[in-house]
N, C-alpha and C positions, 0 to 999 in steps of 0.2 A: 504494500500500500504506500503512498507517495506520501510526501507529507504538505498539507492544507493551512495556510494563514486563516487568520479570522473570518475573513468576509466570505472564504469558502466553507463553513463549517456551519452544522446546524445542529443542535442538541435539543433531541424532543424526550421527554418524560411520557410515556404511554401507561397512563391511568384513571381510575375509575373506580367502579365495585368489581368485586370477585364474579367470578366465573362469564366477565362478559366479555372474553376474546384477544385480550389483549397481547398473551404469547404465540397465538395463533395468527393475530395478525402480523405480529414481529420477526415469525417465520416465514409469510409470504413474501415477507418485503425483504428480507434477505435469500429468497430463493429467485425474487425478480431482478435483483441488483447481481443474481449468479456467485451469492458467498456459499450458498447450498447449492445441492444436487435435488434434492426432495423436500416436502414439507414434512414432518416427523407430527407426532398427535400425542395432545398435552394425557390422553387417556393411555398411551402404550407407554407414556414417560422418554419419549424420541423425539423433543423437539430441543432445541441447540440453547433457548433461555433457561429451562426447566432440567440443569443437570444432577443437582443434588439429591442425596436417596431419599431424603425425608423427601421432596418434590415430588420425585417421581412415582416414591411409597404413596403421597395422598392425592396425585394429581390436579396441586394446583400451586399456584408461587409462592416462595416463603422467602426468598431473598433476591432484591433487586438485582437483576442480569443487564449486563453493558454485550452492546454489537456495534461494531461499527462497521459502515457496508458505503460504495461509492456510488453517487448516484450524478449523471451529469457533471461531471470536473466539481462535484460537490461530495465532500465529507460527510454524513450523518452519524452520529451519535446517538442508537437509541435505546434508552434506560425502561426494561419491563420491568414497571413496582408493581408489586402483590395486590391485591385490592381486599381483600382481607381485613378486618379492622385491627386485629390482634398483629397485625405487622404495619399498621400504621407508620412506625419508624422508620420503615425503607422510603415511604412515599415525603417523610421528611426530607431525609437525605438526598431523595434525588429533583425535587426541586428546587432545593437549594443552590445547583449549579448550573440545573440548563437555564435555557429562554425561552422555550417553548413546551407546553402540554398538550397533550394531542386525549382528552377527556372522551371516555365511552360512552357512549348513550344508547340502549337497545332500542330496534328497532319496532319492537312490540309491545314493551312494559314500559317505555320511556324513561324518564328521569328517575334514578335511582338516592340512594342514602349516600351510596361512594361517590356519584358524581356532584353528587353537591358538594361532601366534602372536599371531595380534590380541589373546585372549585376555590373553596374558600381558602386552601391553601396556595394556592394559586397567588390568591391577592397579598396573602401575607408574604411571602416571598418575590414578587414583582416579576411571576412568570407570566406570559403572555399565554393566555388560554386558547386553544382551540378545541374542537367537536370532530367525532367521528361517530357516526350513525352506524353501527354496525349490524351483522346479519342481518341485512335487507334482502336476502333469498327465502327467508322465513317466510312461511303463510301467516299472514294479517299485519305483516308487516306495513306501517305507519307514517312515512317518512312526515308525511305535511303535519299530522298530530303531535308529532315529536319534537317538530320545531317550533310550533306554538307553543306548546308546554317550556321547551328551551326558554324561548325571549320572556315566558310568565316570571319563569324561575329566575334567570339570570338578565335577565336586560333587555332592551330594544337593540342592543350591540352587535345582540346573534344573529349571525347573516349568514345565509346560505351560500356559497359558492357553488356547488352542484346541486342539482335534482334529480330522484331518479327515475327512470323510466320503467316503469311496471304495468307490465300488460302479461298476465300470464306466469308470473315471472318477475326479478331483476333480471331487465334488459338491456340498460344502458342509465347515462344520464345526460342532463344538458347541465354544459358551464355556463354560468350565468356572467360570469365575465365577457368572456366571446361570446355568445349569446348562439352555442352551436350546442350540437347533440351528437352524442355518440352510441355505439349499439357496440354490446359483445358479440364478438364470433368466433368463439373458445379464445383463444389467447389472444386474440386480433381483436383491435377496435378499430373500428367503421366511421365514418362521420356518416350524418344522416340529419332527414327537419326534423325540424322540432314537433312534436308529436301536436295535432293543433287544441286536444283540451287541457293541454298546458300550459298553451302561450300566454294565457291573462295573468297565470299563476308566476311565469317566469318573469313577465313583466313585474311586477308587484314584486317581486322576491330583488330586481336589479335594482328598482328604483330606492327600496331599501336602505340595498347595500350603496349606491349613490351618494344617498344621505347620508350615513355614516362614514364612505370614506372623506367626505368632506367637512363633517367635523374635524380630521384629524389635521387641518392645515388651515391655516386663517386665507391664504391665498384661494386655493381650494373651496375654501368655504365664501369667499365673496363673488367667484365663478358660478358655483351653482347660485345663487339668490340670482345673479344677475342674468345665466340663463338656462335656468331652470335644468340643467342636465352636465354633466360631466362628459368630457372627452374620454377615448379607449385610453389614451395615454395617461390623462390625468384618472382618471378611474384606477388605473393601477398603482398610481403613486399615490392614491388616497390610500387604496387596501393595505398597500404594504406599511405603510405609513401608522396607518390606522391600529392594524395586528398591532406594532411594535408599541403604542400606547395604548390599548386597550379599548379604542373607541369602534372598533371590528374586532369581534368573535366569530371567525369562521366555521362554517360548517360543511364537512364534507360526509360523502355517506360512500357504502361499499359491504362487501363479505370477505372478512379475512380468512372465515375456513373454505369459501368456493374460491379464491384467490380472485373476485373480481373489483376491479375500479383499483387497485392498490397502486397499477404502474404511476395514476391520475395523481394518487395523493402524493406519492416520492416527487411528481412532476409538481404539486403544488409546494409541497415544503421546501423546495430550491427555491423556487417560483416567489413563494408570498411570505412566509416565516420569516424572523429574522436571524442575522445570526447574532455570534456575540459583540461583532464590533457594532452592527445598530444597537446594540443594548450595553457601551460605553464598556464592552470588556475584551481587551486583545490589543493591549497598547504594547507591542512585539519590541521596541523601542526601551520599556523602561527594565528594569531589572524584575527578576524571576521572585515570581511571588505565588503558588499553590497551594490550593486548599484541598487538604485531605476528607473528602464526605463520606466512605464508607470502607471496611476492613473486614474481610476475611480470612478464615482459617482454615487452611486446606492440608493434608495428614501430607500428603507429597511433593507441593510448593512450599506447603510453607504459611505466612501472614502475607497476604494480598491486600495493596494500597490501593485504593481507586481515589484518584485529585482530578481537578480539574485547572489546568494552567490559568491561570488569571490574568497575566502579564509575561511579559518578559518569553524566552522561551526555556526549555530545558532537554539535556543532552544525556546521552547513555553516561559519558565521562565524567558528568557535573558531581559535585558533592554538595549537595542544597543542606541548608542549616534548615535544625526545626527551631523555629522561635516560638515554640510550647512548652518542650521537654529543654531547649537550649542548648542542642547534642548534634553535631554536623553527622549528616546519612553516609554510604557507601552504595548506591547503585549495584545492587545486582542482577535484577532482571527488568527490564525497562518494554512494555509492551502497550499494545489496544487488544480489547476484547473480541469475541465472538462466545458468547454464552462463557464456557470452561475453557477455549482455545484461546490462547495467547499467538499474537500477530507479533513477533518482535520489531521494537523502532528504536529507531537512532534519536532522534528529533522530535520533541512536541511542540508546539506553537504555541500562543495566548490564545485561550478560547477550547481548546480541546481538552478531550478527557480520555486520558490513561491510567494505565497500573505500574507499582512500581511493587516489584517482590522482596520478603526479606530484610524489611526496613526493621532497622534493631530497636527503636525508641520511636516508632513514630504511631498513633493513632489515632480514630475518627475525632473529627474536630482540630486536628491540629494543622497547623501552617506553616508549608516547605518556602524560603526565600530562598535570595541572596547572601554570604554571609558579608557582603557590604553594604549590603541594605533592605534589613530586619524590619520588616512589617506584620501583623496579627490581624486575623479575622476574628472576627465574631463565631466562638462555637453554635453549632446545631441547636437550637432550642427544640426537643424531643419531649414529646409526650410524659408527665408521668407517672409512673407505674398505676393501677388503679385497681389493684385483684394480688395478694400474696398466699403462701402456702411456708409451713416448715417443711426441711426437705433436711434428709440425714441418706446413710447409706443403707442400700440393700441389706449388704451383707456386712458383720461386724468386720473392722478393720481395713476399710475401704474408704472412710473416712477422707481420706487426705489425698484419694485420686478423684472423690467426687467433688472435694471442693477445688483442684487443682482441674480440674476439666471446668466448672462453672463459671472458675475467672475467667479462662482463655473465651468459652461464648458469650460472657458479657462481655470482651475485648469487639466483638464484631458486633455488637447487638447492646446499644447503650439505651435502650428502651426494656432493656430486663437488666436487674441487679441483685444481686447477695449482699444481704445487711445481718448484721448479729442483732438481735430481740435483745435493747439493752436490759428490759425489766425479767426477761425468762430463759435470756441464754442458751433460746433458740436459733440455728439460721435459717435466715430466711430466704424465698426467695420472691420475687417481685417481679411481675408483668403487664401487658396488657388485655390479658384476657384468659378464663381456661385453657383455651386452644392453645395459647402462645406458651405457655408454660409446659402443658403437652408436649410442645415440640421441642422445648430447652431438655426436656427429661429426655424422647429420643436421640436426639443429638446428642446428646453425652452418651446415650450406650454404646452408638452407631461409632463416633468419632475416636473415645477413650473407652470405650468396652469397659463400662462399669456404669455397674444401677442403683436409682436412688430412687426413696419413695417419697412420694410428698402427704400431708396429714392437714389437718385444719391448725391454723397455730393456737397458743396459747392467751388466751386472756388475759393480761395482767391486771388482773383484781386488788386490791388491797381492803386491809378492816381496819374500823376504828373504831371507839369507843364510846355511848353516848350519854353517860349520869358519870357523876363522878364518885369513886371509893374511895376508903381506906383499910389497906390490907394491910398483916403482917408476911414477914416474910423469915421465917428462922430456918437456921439448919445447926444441928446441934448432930456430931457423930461421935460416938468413943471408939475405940480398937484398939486398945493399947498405946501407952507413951501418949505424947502429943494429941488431942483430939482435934476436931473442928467444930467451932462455934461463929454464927453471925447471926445476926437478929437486926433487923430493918422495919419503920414504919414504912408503909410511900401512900401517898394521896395521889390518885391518878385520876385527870379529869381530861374534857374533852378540848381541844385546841379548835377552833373554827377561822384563826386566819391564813387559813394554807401551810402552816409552821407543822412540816413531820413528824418532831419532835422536839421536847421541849425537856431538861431537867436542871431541878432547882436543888439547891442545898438551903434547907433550914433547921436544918438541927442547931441546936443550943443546948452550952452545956457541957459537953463532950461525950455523951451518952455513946456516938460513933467515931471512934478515932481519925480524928482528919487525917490521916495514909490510908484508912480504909473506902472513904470516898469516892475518889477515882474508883475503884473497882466495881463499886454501885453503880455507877454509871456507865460503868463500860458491859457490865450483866445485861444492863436493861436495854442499852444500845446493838447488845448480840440479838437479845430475844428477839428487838422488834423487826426482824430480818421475819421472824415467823411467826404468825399470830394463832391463837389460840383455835381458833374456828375452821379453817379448811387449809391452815399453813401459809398465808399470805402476807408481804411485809405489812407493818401497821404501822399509821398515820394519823396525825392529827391528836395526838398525844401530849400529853404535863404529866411528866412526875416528878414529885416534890417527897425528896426524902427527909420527914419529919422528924425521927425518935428511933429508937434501938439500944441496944446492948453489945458489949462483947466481953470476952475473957483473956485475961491478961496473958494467961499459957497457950488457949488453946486458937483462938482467932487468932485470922489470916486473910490475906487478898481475896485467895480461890475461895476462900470460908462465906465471905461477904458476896464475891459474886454470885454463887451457887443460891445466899438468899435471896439476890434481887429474880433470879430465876424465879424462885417460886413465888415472890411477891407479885409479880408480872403477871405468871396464869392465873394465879387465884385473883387476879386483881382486875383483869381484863374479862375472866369469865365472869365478875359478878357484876361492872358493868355497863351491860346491857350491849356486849358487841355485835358489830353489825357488819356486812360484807358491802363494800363499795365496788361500783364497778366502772371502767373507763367512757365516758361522754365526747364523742366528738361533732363539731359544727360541720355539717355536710350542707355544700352548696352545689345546688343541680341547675342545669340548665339546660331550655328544654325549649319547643316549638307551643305555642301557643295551647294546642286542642289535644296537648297530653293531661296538663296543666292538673287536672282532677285526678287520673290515676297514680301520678306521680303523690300530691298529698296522701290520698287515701292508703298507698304502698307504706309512706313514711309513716304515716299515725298507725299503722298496723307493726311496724316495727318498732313500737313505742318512742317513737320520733315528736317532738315538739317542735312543731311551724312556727320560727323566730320572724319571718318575715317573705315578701313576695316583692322582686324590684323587676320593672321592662329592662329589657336587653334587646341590644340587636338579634334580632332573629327568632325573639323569643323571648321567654320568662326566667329569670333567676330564683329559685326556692330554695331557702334558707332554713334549716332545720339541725336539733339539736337530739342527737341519735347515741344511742349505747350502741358501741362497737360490739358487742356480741350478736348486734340483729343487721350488722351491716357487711357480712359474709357471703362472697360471692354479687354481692349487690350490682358490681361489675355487667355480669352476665343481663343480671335480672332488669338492671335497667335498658341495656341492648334491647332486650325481650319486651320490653313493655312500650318504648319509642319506636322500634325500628332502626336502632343503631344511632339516632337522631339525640340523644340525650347524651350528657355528661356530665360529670361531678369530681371534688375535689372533697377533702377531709382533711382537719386538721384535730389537734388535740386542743380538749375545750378543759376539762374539770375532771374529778372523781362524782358521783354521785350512791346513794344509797340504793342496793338495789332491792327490790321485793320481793319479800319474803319468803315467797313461794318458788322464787326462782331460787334465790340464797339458798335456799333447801337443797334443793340439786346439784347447784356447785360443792355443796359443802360435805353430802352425802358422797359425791363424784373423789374427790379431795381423801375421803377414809379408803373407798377402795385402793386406792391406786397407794397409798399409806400403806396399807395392809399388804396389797401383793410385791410391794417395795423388800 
């Protein structure tokens, strides 16, 4: 493959919702562009994006796949992200470096939950959006429904570039640019008229696009007012214009698995897309500046970089500095992709996207320069986690290959993480969704041949206290020689400013030998590691050591702490303790006409409605939830939007829990005592 400057180069992101075509289509376009021999099927696990076993095991994408294929003395770069909600992260990653989206749309169900959001991520990231209508060979297939629903959804922006011709069949389309038509005749297109009960429809669909491309130009736009219509030449320079700010959303349509209209669309995204230097990236002039967006881990290359050149260019021989880790690279294997198949190059330009293998300190989010001239992007801002599980080893003593396989796939995958449970000393692990997690536990048997099992995690509960006592606490032993004696008053009452614990010294007198002090307090500071009721640390505690005794032979440290021990249980059993459990502020956000199932969910999970604010796009509902009812909520809110809802959690309070429940924790709590 040659190597491409900027203004020859095009990076599209091909995304949407799952299972609507998008490695299928990725395949024909690299079998029209002649980088395959055949089309392979996402169902057999033979197509060139979908190489990994977990893929090919479930038949559908799980990591973003880079091709790059030549089209027209033009470079394309095209990034198949998963549509998947549970791998959301890919679709971060890789819009973050192209400039164009090429967004799926079925031709039968129309507007999906994926393609809104890719949409929306779109805007956040400043890609330029386009449309593909796909399997328009389907029966009831829609094309003009689908576009209406489009412009409902997303704008007056979205304009059609083709139409298609259905008679019997996807038969062709007309470009409403040229204002011609074309007919399939297996691999061969035909020009042909325009079919005549479409002509009013195509009229309407240019004049449209007319409009819009002449928003995108002040020149442009005082042309049309003045007469009434745009030129072929300026028409073009509106669209392409227009694409590149957002004021055109194109629409193309086709069937990626009959492999028809594909050549059309390679011939548009030279044609109309922009590349990176219309979108101020490929200044080949300044010094070498690369951002790393995505990292994998292959058992026989090795750790795979995928950057994208931002400036400057970059050479097999270069030693690029990372100004993240601060640690200059060594080039080992320097390539462009085709799914698994590396294309070795000499040369990258500004504006392109390659691999680099092997990099010893370098990972997603970080940034390869110059090492005379040190510049830093902004990392990936990645979803986060929203759904955990504890996860230990299968089998005993496996320990420390499960969690040495767990870092290396959170190394490729910064949308799952491993955290230690600081209150349970559990690990955990953190995703975005069942499924995603599912596939972290494959991947490690597959990749490191070792198995782990995931569990629901731990509660960290805590008890406190709520009348206040006064216990004694003595311990008197004889055995011979030297005995042990200690004898303590304490008054324990309830603390209600957030203060864990609390201990006072009020003895007078000397009734407890001030050396023995210290030791009272460090008893009672053991105990409250474990509370009297189901074992849980305890909180919100005063003890005020009043009165006592000791023996001038026979007390001691151990003497006194062993009775603050029992001053403790008998002092917290009497009372009145109570089992608290953890409270967090959940904020959801949601589409308008969920608005009632979402409450009704939260009140049933003993959730209290803090509050209701408008958002774009929707409703913000604010609620104050016991984390043991908000398990899996991940899934359950999927399930009850449509994928369309989401929510974040933080920690709010402890709270008392109820009675009836405390009974089963605390009952739960003696067995596992018992079988301990």
């Amino acid at each position: 493959m040659k190597e491409y400057t900027a203004k020859d180069i095009r990076n599209v992101a091909l995304v949407g919702h799952g299972s609507e075509g998008k490695t299928v289509l990725a395949e024909a376009m690299l079998l029209d562009a002649g980088v395959i021999s055949r089309m392979g099927k996402t169902t057999d696990g033979t197509t060139a994006m979908d190489f990994d076993a977990e893929e090919i095991k479930r038949g559908f994408s799980i990591s973003l796949a880079l091709a790059a294929l030549e089209w027209k003395n033009t470079k394309i770069n095209v990034i198949d992200v998963p549509g998947y909600f549970d791998m959301v992260g890919e679709m971060h990653s890789a819009l973050r470096v192209v400039e164009n989206a090429l967004i799926f749309v079925n031709s039968v169900n129309g507007v999906s939950v994926g393609s809104e959001k890719a949409f929306a991520l779109c805007g956040k990231y400043g890609v330029s959006p386009s449309f593909f209508v796909n399997q328009m060979d389907r029966e009831h297939a829609n094309f003009g429904k689908v576009l209406d629903e489009m412009k409902e959804k997303f704008g007056t922006e979205v304009s059609a570039l083709q139409y298609p011709i259905v008679d019997g069949g996807f038969k062709g389309y007309v470009d409403i640019i040229t204002q011609k038509a074309y007919t399939f005749n297996g691999k061969n297109v035909t020009e042909t008229a325009i079919p005549g009960d479409l002509a009013d429809t195509v009229e309407e669909l240019r004049e449209a696009l007319i409009e819009n491309a002449a928003g995108a130009d002040e020149e442009l736009m005082e042309k049309y007012f003045e007469e009434g219509t745009l030129s072929d030449e300026d028409l073009l320079k509106g669209v392409k214009r227009g694409i590149a700010e957002g004021t055109v959303m194109p629409v193309f349509c086709g069937s990626g698995m009959e492999n028809l209209n594909v050549t059309s669309l390679l011939d548009s995204i030279v044609s109309y897309l922009p590349s990176p230097a219309d979108k101020d990236c490929g200044d080949e002039s300044a010094p070498l500046s690369a951002f790393v967006f995505k990292t994998l881990s292959d058992n026989f290359v090795g750790k795979i970089s995928f950057l994208k050149i931002c400036s400057g260019k970059l050479s097999a021989t270069d030693t690029p500095f990372n100004n993240t880790t601060e640690k200059t690279e060594k080039l080992n294997g320097f390539a462009t992709m085709v799914g698994k198949n590396q294309i070795a190059v000499t040369t990258a330009h500004a504006g392109d996207i390659c691999v680099l293998t092997k990099l010893a300190s370098t990972n997603t989010g970080d940034t390869l320069t110059a090492a005379s001239a040190p510049k830093k992007f902004d990392a990936i801002d990645f979803p986060a986690p929203s759904i955990g599980f504890a996860v230990s080893a299968d089998k005993q003593g496996e320990e420390d290959k499960v969690f040495g396989g767990l870092a290396r796939l959170q190394e490729e995958d910064p949308t799952f993480r491993v955290v230690k449970g600081a209150d349970t000393g559990e690990t955990l692990i953190e995703g975005q969704g069942e499924l995603h997690l599912d596939i972290i536990v494959s991947k490690l048997a597959a990749k490191f041949n070792v198995k782990a099992k995931l569990s629901d995690p731990k509660i960290p509960y805590r008890e406190t206290i709520r009348k206040p006592v006064r216990v004694q606490g003595r311990h008197k032993k004889q055995s011979g020689g030297h005995g042990q004696f200690g004898d303590i008053w304490v008054e324990f009452e309830p603390l209600t400013d957030g203060t864990e614990f609390e201990f006072v010294d009020k003895v007078v007198g000397g009734s407890v030998p001030r050396q023995y002090i210290p030791a009272v307090e460090k008893g009672l500071r053991d105990c409250i590691k474990k509370g009297v009721l189901a074992g849980y640390p305890v909180v919100g505690l005063k003890a005020s050591l009043v009165d006592g005794s000791y023996h001038p032979v026979d007390s001691s440290e151990m003497a006194f702490k062993t009775a603050a021990s029992l001053a403790f249980k008998k002092g917290c059993a009497e009372a009145s303790p109570v089992l608290l459990e953890p409270i967090y502020k959940v904020e959801v956000i949601i589409p308008d006409e969920y608005m009632g199932d979402i409450i009704g969910d939260l009140n049933r999970r003993r959730g209290r409605i803090m509050g209701m604010n408008p958002v774009s796009g929707g409703q913000q509902v604010v609620a104050e939830v016991p984390q043991t009812e908000m398990f899996k909520y991940a899934t359950d809110l999927r399930s009850m939007t449509q994928a369309r809802g989401s929510f974040t959690m933080t920690f709010e309070r402890y709270d008392e829990m109820p009675a009836n429940m405390a009974q089963k924790v605390i009952e739960a709590a003696k067995v596992d005592e018992e079988e301990e």
